[in-house]
Every structure is written in structure tokens, then in C-alpha cells.
C-alpha positions in Angstrom: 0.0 0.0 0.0 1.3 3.4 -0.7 -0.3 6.2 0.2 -0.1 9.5 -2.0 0.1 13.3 -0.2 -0.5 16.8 -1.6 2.6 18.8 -0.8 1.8 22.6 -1.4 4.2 24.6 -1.9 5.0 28.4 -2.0 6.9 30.7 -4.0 6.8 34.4 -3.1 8.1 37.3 -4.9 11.0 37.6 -3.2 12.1 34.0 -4.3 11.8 35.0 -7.7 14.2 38.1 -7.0 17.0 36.4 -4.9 16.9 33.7 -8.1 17.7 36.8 -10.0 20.2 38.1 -7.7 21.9 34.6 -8.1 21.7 34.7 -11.4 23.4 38.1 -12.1 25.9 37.7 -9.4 27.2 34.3 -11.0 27.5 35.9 -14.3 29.3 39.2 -12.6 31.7 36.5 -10.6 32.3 34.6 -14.1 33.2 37.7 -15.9 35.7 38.9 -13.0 37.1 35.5 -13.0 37.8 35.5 -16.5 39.3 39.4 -16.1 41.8 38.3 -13.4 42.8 35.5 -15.4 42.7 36.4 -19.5 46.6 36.2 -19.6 46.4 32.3 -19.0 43.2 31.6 -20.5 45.0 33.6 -23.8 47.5 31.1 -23.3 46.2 27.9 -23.6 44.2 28.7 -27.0 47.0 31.4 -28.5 49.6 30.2 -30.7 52.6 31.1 -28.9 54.0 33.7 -31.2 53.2 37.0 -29.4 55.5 38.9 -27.6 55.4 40.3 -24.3 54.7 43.5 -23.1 56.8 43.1 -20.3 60.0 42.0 -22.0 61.1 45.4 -22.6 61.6 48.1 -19.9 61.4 51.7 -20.9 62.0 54.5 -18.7 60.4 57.8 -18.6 61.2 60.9 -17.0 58.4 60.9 -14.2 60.6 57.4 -13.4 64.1 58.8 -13.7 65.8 60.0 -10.4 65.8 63.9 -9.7 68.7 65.3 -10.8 70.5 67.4 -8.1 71.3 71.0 -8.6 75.0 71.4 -8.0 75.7 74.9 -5.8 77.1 77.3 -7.8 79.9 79.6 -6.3 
């Protein structure tokens, strides 16, 4: 013998918003994800043959030490 129940069950308005909220918060967190890591995701499907940016150093005058004024006599 089994015996069948009605379950009843409820959803309010605000279960429809926090699935929302889920929603748009897992596609916010997927695209930061992806930001933070777009060098290494680049990497597995590039081809290897870029360069760099970081190979070359330039320096600029904002980075450049101060020169000293010498004291004229």
C-alpha cells in the first residue's frame, strides 16, 4: 500500500528576485574570473608567437631619479 500526499508549496516574490540576484551575481563573478585571469586563459588557446609586453623596460622621465642641482659659487 502506498499512500499519495498533496505537498503545497510556495513561491513568493521575493524567491523570484534572490533567483535573479543569483543569477546576475554568477555571471558578474564569471566575468571577473575571466578578467583576473585572461593572460592564462589567452594562453592555452594562442599560438605562442606574441611577444610580451613586459619584455622590454622603458623608462620615462616621471621614473628617472631627480637630478640634483649642484651649488654654484
Amino acid at each position: 500500500m502506498t499512500s499519495l500526499q498533496t505537498t503545497l508549496a510556495y513561491l513568493d516574490a521575493g524567491s523570484g528576485s534572490m533567483i535573479l540576484q543569483l543569477l546576475v551575481g554568477g555571471f558578474a563573478a564569471a566575468g571577473v574570473a575571466m578578467k583576473m585571469y585572461w593572460k592564462r586563459i589567452k594562453g592555452i588557446f594562442g599560438r605562442g608567437d606574441d611577444d610580451d609586453d613586459t619584455s622590454t623596460v622603458t623608462t620615462t622621465a616621471a621614473d628617472a631619479p631627480a637630478e640634483r642641482d649642484a651649488p654654484q659659487s
